[in-house]
KEKE-3310 file (N, C-alpha, C; in steps of 0.2 Angstrom, whole numbers, plus 5000, padded with zeros to 4 digits):
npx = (5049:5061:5058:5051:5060:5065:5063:5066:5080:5087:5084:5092:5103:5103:5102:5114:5126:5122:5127:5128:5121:5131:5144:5144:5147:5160:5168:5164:5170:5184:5180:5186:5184:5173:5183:5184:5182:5194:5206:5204:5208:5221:5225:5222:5232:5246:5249:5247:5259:5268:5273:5273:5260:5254:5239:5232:5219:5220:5226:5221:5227:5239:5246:5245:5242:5233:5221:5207:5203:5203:5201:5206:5208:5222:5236:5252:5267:5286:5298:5312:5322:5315:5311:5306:5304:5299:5290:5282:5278:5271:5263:5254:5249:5240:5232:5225:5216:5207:5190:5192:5186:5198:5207:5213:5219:5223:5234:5252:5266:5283:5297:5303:5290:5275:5258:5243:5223:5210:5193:5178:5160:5159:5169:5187:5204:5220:5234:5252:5270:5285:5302:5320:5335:5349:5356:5370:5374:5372:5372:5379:5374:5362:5347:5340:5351:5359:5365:5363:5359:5342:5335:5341:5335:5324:5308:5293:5276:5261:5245:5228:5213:5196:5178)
npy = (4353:4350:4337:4339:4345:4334:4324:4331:4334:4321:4317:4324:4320:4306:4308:4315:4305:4295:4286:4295:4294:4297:4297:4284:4278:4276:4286:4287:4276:4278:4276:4273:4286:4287:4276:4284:4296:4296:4291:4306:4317:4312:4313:4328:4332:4326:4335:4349:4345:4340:4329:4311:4300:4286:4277:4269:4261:4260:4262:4274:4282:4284:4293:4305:4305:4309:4309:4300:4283:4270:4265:4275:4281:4281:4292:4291:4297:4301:4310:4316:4331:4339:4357:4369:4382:4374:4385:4387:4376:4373:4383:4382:4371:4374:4381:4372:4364:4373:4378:4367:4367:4373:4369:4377:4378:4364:4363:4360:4367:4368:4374:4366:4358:4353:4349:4348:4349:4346:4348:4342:4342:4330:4324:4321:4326:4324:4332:4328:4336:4336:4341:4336:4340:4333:4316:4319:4333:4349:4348:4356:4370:4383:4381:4386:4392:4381:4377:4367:4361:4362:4352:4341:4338:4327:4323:4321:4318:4312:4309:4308:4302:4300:4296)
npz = (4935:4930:4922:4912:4902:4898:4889:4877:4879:4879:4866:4858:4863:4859:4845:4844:4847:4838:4825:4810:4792:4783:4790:4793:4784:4771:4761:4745:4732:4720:4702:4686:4670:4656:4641:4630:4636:4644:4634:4627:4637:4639:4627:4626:4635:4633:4621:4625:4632:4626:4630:4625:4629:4640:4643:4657:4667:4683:4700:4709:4719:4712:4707:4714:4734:4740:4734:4730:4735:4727:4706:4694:4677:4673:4666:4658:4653:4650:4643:4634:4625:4623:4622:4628:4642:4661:4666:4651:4648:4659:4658:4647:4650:4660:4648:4641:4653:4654:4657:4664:4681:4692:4708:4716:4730:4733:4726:4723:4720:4715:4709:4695:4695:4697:4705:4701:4704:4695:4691:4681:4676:4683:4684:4690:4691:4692:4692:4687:4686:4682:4678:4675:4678:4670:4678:4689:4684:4687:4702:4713:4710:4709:4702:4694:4687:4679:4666:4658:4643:4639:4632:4637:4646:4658:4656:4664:4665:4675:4676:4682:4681:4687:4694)
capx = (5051:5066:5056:5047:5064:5071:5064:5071:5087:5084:5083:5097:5110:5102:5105:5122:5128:5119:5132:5124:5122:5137:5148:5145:5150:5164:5166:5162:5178:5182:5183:5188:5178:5172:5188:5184:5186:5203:5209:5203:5210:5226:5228:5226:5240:5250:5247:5250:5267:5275:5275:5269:5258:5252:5234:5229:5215:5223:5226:5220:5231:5248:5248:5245:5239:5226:5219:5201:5204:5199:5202:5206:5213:5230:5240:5259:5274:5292:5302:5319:5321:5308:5317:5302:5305:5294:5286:5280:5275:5263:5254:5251:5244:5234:5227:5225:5214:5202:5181:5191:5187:5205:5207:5221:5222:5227:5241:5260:5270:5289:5301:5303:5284:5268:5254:5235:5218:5205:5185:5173:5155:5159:5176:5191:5209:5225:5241:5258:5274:5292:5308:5323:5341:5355:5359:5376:5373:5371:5372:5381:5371:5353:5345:5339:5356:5359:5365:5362:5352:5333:5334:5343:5330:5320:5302:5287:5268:5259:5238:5224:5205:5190:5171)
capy = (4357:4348:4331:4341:4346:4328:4321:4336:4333:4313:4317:4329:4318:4303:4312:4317:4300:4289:4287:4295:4290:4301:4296:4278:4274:4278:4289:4283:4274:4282:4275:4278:4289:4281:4274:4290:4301:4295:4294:4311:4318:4310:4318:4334:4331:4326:4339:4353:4346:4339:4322:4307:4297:4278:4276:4264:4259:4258:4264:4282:4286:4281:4299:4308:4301:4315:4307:4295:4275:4267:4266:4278:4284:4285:4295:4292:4298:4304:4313:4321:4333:4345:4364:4374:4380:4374:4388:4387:4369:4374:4389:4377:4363:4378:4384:4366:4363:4378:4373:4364:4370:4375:4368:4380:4375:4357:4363:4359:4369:4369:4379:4364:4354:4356:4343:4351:4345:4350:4344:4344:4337:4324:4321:4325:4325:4328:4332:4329:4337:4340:4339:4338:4341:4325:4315:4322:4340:4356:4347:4363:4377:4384:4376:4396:4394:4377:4377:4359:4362:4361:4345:4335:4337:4322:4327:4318:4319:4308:4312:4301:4305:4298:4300)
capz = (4930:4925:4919:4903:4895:4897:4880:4873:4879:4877:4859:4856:4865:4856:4838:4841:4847:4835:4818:4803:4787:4780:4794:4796:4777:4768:4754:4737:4729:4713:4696:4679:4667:4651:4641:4627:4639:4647:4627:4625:4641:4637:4619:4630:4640:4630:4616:4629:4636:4622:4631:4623:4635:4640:4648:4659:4672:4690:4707:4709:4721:4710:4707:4722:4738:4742:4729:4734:4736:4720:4702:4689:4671:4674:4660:4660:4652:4650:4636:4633:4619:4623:4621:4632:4648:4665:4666:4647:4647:4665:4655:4640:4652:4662:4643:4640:4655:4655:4658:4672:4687:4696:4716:4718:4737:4732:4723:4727:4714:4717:4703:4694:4695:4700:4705:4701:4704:4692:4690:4677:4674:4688:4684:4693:4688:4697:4686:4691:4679:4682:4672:4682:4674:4669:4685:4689:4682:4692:4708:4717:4711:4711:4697:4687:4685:4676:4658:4653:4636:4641:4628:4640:4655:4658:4660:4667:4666:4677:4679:4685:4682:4691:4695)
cpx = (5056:5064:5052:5053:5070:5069:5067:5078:5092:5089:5090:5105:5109:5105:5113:5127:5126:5125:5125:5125:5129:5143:5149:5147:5155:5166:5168:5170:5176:5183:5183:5182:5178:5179:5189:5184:5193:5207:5208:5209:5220:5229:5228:5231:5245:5253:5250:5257:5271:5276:5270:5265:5255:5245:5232:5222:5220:5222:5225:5226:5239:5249:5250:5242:5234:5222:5213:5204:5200:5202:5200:5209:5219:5234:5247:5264:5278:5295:5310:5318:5317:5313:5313:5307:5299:5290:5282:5276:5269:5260:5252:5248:5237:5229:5223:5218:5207:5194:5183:5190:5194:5205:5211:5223:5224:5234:5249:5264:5278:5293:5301:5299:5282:5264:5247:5230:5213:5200:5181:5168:5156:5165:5183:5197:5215:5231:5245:5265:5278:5294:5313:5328:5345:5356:5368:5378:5370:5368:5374:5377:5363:5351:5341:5347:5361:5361:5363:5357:5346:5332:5335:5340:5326:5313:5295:5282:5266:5249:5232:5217:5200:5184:5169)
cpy = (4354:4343:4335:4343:4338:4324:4325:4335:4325:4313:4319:4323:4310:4304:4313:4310:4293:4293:4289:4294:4291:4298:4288:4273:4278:4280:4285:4282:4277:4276:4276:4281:4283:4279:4279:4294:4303:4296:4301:4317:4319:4312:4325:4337:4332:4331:4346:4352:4343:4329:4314:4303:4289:4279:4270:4266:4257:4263:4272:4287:4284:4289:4305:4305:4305:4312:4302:4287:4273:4265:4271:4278:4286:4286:4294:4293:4302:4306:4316:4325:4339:4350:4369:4375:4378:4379:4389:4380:4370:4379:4386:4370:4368:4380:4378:4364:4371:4375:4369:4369:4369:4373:4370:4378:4371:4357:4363:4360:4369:4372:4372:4356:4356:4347:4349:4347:4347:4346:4348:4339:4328:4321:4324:4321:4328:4326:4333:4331:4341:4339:4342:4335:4332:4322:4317:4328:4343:4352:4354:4370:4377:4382:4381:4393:4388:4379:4374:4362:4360:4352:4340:4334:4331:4325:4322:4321:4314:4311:4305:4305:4299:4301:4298)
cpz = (4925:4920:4913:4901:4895:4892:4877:4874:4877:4869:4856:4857:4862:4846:4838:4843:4843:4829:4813:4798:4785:4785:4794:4788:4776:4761:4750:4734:4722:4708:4690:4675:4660:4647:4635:4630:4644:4639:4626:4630:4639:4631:4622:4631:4636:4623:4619:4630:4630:4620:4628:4628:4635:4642:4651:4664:4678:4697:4708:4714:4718:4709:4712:4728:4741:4735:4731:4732:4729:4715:4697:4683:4674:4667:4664:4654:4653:4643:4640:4627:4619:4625:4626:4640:4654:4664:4659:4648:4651:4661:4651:4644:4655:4654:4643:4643:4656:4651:4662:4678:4691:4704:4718:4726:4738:4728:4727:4720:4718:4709:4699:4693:4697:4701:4706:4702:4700:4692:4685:4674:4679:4686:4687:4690:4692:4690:4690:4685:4683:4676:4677:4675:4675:4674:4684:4686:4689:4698:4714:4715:4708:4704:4692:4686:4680:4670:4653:4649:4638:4637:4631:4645:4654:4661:4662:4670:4670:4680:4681:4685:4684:4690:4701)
residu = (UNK:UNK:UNK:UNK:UNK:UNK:UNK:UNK:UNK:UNK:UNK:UNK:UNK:UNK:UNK:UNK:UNK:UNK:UNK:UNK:UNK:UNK:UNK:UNK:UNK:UNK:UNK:UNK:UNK:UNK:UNK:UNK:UNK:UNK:UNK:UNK:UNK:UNK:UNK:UNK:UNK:UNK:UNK:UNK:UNK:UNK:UNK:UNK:UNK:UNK:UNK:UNK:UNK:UNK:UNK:UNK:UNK:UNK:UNK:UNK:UNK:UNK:UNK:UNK:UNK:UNK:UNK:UNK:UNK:UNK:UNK:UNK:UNK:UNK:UNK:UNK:UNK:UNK:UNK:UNK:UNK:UNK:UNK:UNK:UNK:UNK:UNK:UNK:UNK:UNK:UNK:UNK:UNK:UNK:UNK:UNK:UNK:UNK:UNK:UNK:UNK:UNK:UNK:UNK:UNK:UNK:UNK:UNK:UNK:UNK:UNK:UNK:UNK:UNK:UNK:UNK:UNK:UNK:UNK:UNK:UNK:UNK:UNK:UNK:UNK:UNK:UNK:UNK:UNK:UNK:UNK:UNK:UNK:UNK:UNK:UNK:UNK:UNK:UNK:UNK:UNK:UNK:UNK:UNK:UNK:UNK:UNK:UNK:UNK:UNK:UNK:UNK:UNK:UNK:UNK:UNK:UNK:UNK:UNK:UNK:UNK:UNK:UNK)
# end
């Protein structure tokens, strides 16, 4: 009786012990979108925050490391000068970024910065923005509470798109 279910079991413990296709390769390394839609991207950004930005081609993960093995559009810059507060600059980068799809569970916001991930038409993007007060300023107290003129904050974008 037991010898007719032994191809079926044969079979089963064959299938789950053979590597499948999915498993036995490693996911697809990213890289960059065409070199007009990292410029375009990159006017975005920048447009939103304020901050002027550089583009390159490089390492996907120089942004975040949740980020796929590869090469992508890396936006980068920094300002001074800018009078907004965080929280102004993040709902002008969320307007900014709308038709992306939002990966709110990727997100790592803290009071001042955020890192997002958004996707659109096969492209993905993760955004990174702080701005962090003078060195040597508001060391002792909670950082709502700071006076340094918003101007002298140092702020940095740093994003990275792929496909």
């Amino acid at each position: 009786m037991h010898a007719r279910f032994l191809p079926v079991v044969l079979a089963l413990v064959l299938t789950t012990a053979a590597p499948s296709a999915s498993r036995a390769t490693s996911p697809r390394a990213a890289t960059p979108p065409a070199p007009a839609a990292c410029a375009a991207l990159a006017q975005t950004l920048s447009e939103a925050t304020g901050i002027a930005v550089t583009t390159a081609v490089g390492p996907a993960r120089t942004v975040d490391e949740r980020a796929p093995r590869g090469e992508g559009c890396l936006v980068t810059g920094t300002a001074t000068g800018l009078t907004r507060r965080f929280g102004e600059v993040s709902d002008r980068l969320a307007v900014a970024l709308r038709g992306w799809r939002h990966d709110v569970p990727f997100d790592a916001d803290g009071p001042m910065s955020l890192v997002r991930r958004y996707a659109r038409d096969g492209v993905s993007i993760i955004v990174f923005l702080e701005t962090e007060n003078p060195p040597g300023t508001c060391a002792d107290i909670p950082i709502g509470d700071c006076l340094v003129p918003l101007r002298r904050w140092t702020w940095t974008l740093k994003a990275v798109a792929w496909r």
